[in-house]
N, C-alpha and C positions, 0 to 999 in steps of 0.2 A: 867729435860730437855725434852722436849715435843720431840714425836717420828717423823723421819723425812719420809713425804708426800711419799706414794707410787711411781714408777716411773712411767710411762705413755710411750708405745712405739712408739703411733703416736700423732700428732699432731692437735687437732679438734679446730673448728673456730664457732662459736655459728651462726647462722642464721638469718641475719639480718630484723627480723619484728620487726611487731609495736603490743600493745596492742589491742585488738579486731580484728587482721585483721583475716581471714579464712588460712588454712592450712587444708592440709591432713596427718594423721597420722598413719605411719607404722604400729604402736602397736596395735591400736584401730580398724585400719580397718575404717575410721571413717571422716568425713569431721569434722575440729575441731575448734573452737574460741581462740586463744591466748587470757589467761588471766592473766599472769604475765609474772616473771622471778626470776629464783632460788637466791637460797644466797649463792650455793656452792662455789668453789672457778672457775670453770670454767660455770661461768653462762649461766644459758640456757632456752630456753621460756617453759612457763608452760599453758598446754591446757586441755582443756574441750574439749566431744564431745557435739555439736551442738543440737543432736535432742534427748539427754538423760542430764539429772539432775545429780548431786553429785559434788564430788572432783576433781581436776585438775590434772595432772600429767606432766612430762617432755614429748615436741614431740621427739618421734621417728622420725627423719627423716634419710636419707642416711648416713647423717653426724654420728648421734649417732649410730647407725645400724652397720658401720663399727667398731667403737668404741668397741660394745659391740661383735663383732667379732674377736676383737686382744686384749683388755685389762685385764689384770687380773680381777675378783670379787673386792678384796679391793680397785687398783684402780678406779673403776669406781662407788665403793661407798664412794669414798675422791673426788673425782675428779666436780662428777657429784652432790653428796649426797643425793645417794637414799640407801635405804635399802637391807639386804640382799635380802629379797623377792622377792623384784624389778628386782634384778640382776639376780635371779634364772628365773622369768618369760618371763624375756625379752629374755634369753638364750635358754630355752626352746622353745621358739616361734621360732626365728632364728636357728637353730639347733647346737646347743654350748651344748654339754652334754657330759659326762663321767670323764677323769683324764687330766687335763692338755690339755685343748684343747685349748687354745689358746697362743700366740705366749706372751703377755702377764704374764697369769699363768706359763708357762712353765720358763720364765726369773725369777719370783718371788720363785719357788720354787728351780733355780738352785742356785739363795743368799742364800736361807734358808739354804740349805744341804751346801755351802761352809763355811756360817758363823754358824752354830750348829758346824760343824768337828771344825773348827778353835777355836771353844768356848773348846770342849769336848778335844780337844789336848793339850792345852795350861795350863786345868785344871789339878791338880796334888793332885787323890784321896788319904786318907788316909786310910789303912786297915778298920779301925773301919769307917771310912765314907763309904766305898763303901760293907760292913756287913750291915750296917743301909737301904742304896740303894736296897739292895738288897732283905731286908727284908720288904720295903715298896712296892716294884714292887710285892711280892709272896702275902701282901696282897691286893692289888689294881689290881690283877689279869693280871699282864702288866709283856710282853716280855722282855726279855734282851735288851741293846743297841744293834743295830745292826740288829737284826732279823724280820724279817715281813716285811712289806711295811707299808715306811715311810707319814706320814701323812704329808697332802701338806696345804696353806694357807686358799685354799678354802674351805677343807674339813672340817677344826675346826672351820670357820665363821657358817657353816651349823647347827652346832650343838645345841641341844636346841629352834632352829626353828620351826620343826615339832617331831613329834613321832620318837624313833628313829627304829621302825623298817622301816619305810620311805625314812629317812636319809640314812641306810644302801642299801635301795634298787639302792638309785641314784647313792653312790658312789661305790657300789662294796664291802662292808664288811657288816658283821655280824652283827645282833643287837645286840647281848652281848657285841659285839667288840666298837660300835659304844655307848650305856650303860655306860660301863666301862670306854673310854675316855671321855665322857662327865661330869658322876662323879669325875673323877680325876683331872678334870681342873675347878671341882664347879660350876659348868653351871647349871641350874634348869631346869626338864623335861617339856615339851609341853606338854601344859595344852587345850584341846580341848573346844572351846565357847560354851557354854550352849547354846542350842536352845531353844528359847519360844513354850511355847505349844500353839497348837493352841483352838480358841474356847474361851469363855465368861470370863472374871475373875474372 
């Protein structure tokens, strides 16, 4: 059974252009050319700037701007279907940085902690099950239930993204720390683009 669609705490309404007309773009800073419209599920116009060549991307406009000011990371990469990356930059540009800062995340991570307790309570360890737990946590270098600061939705999207001494600078933890859950959840580490060298072949 397919997992159900992040919530969404506001309500966004796509902007009604046309293909080629002109717009200005938040993001870009940028006078920009609509050149399509996404596939996500809340469709949305896709621009190019004007006086630079490449790829397109979703406009930034007030509308999304708000969006990416209240919505969780996942939902606004179900929602909209852009990449983590995306989410990170656009966040970053707008000033959306640290734990839970948005009204969004903060609602997603209060599901997580009600539904993990209600998962964790209802479970009924046996001796030798939770000997076994315990002995995989001492070698996967991982805290008891309960101790630390609980990881939030956005912070496990992160992972494997960049380096994770990186990772650990954005959110606040350790790179061992940040290492260690990565490998534990199978994730493969960021692998940095080869640069061409420059000069003749």
């Amino acid at each position: 059974m397919p997992s159900a669609a992040p919530k969404l705490i506001g309500t966004y309404t796509a902007p009604p252009v046309c293909k080629g007309e002109r717009v200005t773009c938040l993001y870009r800073d940028a006078d920009c050319v609509v050149t399509g419209f996404s596939a996500a599920p809340i469709c949305w116009p896709r621009v190019r700037a004007v006086e630079h060549r490449g790829g397109s991307g979703l406009w930034v406009n007030d509308e999304l701007r708000r969006a990416v000011r209240t919505e969780s990371a996942l939902a606004l990469r179900h929602w909209f279907g852009v990449s983590v990356a995306v989410v990170w930059k656009w966040r970053k540009l707008f000033g959306v940085s640290g734990q839970a800062t948005t009204e969004g995340s903060r609602a997603a991570n209060r599901a997580a902690s009600v539904k993990g307790a209600a998962t964790q309570k209802a479970r009924v360890w046996t001796p030798a099950e939770r000997a076994a737990q315990s002995r995989k946590s001492k070698r996967l270098g991982l805290k008891p239930p309960g101790t630390g600061r609980a990881w939030t939705n956005d912070e496990l999207a992160l992972l494997g993204t960049a380096p994770d001494r990186v990772i650990g600078e954005r959110i606040g933890r350790l790179r061992s720390t940040v290492a260690v859950k990565r490998r534990a959840l199978g994730i493969a580490p960021h692998l940095p683009r080869a640069v061409p060298k420059k000069g003749g072949a």
